[in-house]
N, C-alpha and C positions, 0 to 999 in steps of 0.2 A: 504494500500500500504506500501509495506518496504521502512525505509529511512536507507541508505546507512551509512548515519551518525551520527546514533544516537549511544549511548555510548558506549553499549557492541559489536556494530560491529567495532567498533576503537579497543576494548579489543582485540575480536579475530583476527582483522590486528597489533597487536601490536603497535597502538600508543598511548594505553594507559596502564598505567603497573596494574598490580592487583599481590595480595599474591594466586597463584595457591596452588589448594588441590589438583586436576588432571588434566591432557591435556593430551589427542590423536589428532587423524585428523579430528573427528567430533565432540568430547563433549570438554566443560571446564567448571571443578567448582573452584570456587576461594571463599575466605571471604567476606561477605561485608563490605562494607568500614564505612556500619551506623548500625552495628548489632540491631536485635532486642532480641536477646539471646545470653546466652554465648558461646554459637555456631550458626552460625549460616553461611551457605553457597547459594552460586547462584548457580546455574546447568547450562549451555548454549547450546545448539546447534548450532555446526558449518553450521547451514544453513541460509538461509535466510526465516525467517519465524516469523510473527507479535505475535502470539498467539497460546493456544493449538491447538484449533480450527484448525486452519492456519497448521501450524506442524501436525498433524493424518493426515489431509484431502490431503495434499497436497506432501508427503515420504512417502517414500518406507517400508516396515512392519522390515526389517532390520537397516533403520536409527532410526527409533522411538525404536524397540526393544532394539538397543545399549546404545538409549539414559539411557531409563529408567532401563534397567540392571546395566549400572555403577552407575547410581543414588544409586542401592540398593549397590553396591561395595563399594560408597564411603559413607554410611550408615555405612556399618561393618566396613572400613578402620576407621571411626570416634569411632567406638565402642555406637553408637548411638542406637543401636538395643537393649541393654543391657537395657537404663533404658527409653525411647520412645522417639520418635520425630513427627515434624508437618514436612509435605512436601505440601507447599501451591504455585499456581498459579493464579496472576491477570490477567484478560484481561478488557481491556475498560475502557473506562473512571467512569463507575459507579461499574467496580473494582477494583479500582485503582490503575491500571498499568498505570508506570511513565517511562518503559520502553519500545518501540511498538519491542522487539524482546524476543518471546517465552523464559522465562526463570522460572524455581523455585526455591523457597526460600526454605533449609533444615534447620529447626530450633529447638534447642535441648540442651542436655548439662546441664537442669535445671528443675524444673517445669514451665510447660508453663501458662501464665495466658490466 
């Protein structure tokens, strides 16, 4: 079940502030605030949605298509493509996702360990 109030849906209602990379009406990637590289960004979808899973199963082939198009956007805006990156998503408790709202981590910038 989605909670309303967990942290990146206060991000997307703005009562929480984040360093934005992009925002339209349906995506936001921002930095994180606990990087695990020297890049390293969140992806979010403007919807309400727990996990991938959650997010395919449940949008439309245009809100998922947008999602992950700008993902590759804000890849090349990073100049990421140039020397590689990890595009990683947790779900569950036994993947330790500490957020229950669909998001990825784009992590890059370095060699990755």
């Amino acid at each position: 079940m989605y909670d309303n109030n967990n942290v990146f849906a206060k991000i997307i209602k703005g009562e929480i502030s984040c360093e934005k990379v992009y925002e339209d009406d349906d995506v936001l990637f921002f930095k994180d605030i606990n990087p695990k590289a020297k890049i390293h960004i969140l992806g979010i979808p403007k919807v309400k949605c727990v996990d991938l899973v959650d997010f395919i199963s449940n949008y439309d082939e245009k809100t998922i298509s947008n999602f992950f198009k700008t993902t590759n956007n804000v890849i090349k805006k990073l100049e990421l493509n140039k020397g590689g990156y990890r595009v990683v998503s947790n779900s569950g408790i036994n993947g330790r996702q500490e957020v229950p709202h669909f998001h990825i981590h784009i992590l890059g910038g370095e060699i990755l360990d």
